[in-house]
C-alpha positions as CSV (number, residue, x, y, z in Angstrom):
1,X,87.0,-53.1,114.8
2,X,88.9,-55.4,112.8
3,X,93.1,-55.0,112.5
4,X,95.6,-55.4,110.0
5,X,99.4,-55.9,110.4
6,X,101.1,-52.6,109.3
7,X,105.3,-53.1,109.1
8,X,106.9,-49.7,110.4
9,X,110.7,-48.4,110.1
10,X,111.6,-46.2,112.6
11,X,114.6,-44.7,114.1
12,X,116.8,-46.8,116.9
13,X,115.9,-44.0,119.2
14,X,112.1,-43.2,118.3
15,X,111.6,-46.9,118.8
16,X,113.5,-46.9,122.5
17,X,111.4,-43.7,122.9
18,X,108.0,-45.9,122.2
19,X,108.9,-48.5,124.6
20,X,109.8,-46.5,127.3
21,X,106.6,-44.3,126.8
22,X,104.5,-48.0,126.7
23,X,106.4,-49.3,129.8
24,X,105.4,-45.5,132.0
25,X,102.0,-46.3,130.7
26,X,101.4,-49.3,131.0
27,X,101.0,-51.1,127.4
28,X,102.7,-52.6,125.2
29,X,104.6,-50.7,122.2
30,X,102.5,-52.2,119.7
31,X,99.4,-50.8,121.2
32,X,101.0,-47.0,121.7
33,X,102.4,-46.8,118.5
34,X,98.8,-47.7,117.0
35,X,97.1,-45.2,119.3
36,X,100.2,-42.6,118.0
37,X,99.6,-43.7,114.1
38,X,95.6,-43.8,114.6
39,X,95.6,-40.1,116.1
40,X,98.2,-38.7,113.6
41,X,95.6,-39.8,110.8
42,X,92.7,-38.1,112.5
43,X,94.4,-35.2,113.0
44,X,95.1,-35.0,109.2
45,X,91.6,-35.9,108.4
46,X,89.9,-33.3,111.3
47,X,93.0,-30.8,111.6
48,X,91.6,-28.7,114.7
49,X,91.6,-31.4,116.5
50,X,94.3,-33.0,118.0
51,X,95.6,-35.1,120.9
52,X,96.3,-34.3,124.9
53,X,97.7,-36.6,127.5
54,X,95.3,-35.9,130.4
55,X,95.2,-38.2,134.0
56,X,92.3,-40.2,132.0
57,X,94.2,-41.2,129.0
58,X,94.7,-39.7,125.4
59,X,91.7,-37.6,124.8
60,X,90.5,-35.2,121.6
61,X,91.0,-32.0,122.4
62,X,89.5,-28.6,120.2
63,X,93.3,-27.5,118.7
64,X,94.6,-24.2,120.6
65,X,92.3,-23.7,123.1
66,X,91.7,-26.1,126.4
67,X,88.6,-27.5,125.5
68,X,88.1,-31.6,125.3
69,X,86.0,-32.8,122.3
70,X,83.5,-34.4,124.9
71,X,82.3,-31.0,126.6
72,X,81.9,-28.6,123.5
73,X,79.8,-31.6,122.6
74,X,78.2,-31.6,125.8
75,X,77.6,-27.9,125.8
76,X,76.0,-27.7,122.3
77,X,73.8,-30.4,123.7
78,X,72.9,-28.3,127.1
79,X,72.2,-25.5,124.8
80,X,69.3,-27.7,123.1
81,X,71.3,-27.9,120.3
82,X,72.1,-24.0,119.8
83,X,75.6,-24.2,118.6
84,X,75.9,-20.6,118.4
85,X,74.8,-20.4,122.1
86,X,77.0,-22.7,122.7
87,X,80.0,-20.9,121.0
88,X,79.2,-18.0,122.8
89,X,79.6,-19.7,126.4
90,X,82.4,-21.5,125.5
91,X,83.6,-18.5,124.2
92,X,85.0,-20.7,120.9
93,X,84.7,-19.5,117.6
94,X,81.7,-21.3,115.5
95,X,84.3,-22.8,113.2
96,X,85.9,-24.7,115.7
97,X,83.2,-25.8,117.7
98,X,81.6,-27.0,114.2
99,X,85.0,-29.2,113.6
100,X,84.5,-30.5,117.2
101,X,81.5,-31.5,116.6
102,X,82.2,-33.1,113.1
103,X,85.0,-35.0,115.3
104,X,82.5,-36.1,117.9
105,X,79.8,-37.5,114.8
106,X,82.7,-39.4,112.7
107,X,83.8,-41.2,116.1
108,X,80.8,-41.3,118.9
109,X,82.1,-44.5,120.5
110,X,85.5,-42.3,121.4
111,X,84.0,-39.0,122.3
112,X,81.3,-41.3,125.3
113,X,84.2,-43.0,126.4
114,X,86.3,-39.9,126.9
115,X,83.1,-38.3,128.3
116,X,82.6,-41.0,130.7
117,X,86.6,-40.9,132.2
118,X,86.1,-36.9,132.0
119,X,83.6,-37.4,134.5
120,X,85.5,-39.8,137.2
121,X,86.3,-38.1,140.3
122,X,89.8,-36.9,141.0
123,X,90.1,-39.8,143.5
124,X,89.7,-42.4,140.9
125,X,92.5,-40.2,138.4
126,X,94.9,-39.6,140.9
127,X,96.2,-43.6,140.7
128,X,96.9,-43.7,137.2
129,X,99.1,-41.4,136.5
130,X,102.5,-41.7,138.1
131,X,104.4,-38.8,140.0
132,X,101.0,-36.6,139.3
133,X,99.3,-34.7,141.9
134,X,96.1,-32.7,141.7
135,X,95.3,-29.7,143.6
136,X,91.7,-29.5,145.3
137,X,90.2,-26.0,145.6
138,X,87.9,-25.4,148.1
């Protein structure tokens, strides 16, 4: 996708803010702060949706409940396409399973791609986040 330079005035502090957060995960301000500005207009557009910092990365999440974009998708899909089985598993109400799914048809690239590192084993996670540990249940 094609960019365009956007000029942004911030506070001293959100801007040392940015930079630190960039620097902990390693990229440069200019690419956080798009990610931040690109997910704050989402939100707006699909408002229950919105944004979690998981070991993978910045994923879509269904708002208020713990439930990425990628696997209500995924259920729906398990569920041949029964959405109201689905809702019922998931135990979600149709509503917000219907905006997660809107979410996952206005941007498919981002919902495979946050399926694809929902899916890497907890080896493969445990290295990119700093000071994070998981806990393995057997």
């Amino acid at each position: 996708m094609a960019t365009k330079p956007l000029s942004l005035r911030v506070p001293e502090e959100v801007r040392l803010q940015l930079q630190r957060l960039a620097q902990r995960f390693g990229t440069s301000p200019a690419t956080l702060g798009t990610d931040y500005v690109t997910q704050g207009v989402r939100t707006t557009l699909h408002p229950s949706i919105e944004f979690r910092q998981t070991p993978a990365g910045r994923m879509a999440y269904v708002r208020g409940v713990r439930l990425p974009v990628w696997l209500a998708v995924e259920t729906v899909a398990d569920c041949r396409g029964d959405a109201e089985k689905a809702s019922k598993l998931l135990r979600l109400p149709p509503l917000l399973l219907k905006a997660a799914i809107n979410y996952a048809q206005a941007f498919p690239e981002e919902i495979a791609a946050d399926r694809h590192a929902g899916r890497q084993p907890l080896e493969d996670l445990a290295g990119l986040v700093p000071n994070h540990s998981f806990l393995r249940v057997s």
